[in-house]
C-alpha positions as CSV (number, residue, x, y, z in Angstrom):
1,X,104.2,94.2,71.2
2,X,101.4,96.2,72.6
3,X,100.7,98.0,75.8
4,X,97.8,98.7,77.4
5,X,96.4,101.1,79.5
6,X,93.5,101.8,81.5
7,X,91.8,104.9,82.5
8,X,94.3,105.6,85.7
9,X,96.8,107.1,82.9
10,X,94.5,110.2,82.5
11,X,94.3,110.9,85.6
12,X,96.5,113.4,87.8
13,X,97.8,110.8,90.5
14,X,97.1,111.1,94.1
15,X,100.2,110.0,96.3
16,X,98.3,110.8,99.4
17,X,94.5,110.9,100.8
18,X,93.7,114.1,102.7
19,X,93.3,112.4,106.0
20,X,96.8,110.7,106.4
21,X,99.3,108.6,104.7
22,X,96.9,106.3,103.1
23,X,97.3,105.8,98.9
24,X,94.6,103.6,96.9
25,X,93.7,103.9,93.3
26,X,91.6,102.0,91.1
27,X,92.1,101.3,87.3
28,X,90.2,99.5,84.1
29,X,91.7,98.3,81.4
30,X,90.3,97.0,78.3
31,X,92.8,95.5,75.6
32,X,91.7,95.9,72.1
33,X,92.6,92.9,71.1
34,X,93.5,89.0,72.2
35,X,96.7,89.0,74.7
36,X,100.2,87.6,72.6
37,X,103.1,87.1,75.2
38,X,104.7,90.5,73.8
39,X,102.1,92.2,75.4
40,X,102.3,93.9,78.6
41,X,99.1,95.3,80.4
42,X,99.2,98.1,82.7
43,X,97.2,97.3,86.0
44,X,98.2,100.2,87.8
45,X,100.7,103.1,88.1
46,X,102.0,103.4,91.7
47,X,104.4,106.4,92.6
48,X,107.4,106.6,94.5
49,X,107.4,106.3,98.3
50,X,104.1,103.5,98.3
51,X,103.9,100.3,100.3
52,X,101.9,98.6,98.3
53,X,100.2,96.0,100.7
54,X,97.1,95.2,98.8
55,X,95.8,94.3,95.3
56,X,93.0,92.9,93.6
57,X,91.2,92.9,90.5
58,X,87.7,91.4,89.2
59,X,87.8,90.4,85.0
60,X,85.8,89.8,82.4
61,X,86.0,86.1,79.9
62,X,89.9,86.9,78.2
63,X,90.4,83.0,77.1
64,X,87.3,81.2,75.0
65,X,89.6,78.5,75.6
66,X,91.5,77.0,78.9
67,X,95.6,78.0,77.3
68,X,95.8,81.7,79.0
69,X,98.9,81.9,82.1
70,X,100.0,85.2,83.3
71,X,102.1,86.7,85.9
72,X,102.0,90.0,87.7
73,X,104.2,91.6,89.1
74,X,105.6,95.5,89.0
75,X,108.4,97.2,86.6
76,X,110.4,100.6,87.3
77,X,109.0,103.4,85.1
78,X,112.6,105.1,85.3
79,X,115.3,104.4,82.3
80,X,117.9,103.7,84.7
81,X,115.5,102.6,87.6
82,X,116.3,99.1,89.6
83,X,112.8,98.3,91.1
84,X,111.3,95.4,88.3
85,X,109.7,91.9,89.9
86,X,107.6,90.5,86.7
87,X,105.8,87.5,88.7
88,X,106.3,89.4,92.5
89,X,102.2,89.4,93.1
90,X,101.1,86.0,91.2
91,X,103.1,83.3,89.3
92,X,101.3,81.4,86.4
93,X,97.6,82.2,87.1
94,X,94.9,81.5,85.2
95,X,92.0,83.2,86.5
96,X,91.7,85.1,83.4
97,X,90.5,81.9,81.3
98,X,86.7,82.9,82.3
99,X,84.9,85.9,83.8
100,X,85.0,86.9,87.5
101,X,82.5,88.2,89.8
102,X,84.4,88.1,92.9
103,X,87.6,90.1,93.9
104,X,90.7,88.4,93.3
105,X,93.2,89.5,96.4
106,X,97.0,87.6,95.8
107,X,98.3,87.2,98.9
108,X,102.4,88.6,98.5
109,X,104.6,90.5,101.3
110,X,104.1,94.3,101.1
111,X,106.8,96.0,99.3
112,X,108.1,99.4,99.4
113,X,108.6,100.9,95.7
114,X,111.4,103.6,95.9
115,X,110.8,104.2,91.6
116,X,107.4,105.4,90.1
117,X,106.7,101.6,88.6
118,X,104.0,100.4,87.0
119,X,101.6,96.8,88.1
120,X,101.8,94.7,84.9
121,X,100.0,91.4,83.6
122,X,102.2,89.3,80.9
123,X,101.1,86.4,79.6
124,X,103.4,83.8,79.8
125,X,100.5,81.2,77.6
126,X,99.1,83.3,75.2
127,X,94.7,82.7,75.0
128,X,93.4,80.3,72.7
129,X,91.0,83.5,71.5
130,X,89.3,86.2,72.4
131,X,85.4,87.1,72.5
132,X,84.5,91.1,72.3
133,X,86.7,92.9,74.3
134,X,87.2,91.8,78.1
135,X,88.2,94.1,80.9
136,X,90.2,94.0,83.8
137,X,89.0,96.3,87.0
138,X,91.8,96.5,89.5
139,X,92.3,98.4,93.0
140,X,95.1,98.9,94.9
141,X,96.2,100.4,98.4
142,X,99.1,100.9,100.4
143,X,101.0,103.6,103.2
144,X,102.8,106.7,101.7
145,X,106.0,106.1,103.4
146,X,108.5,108.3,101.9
147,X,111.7,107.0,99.5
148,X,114.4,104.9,101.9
């Protein structure tokens, strides 16, 4: 099992913007090698007290076939923490099977994370291969609405 990051992680996080309670982040990741269903890619990092209300993401060819199916959805980053929805933005998509140009924007309720978690992409169908090294570019926004 691999996990993959993308340049968020090396970045100091931001929960608010300087002119209110807005929070938005933007991430890449580029596997370094062909999704396997163990695999868990990290779309974003979202801290505690965020209503996430939007998500997108643009990609790059990650199936040279038509077999790739993923979900996405969020998982707690805390040992003991409650907050984990593995298909909560998108349920067996395949968009991934060939390169994107446009934004990608699942529609899904807004949800208020109480637990630093983590946006993740799990392939339920692994991809029939691989060419180069395909990335994913992602963006996020929400309200800094405290922890309930």
């Amino acid at each position: 099992m691999a996990t993959y990051k993308g340049i968020q992680s090396s970045r100091a996080t931001l929960a608010t913007a300087p002119y209110g309670n807005n929070w938005s982040d933007y991430n890449k990741v580029t596997p370094s090698a062909t999704l396997t269903t163990s695999d868990v890619v990290v779309l974003m990092e979202i801290p505690a007290g965020v209503r996430l209300e939007t998500f997108r993401y643009y990609n790059e060819d990650f199936d040279t076939g038509t077999a790739l199916v993923y979900d996405i959805g969020y998982r707690t980053k805390l040992p003991d923490g409650t907050q984990t929805d593995l298909d909560y933005i998108s349920n067996d998509v395949t968009i991934l099977r060939a390169a994107t140009t446009a934004w990608q924007e699942p529609a899904f309720e807004a949800v208020q994370f109480n637990e630093p978690v983590q946006i993740v992409l799990i392939a339920s169908v692994a991809p029939a291969g691989t060419s180069g090294t395909p990335s994913i570019i992602c963006q996020a926004s929400g309200t800094m609405v405290g922890i309930a």
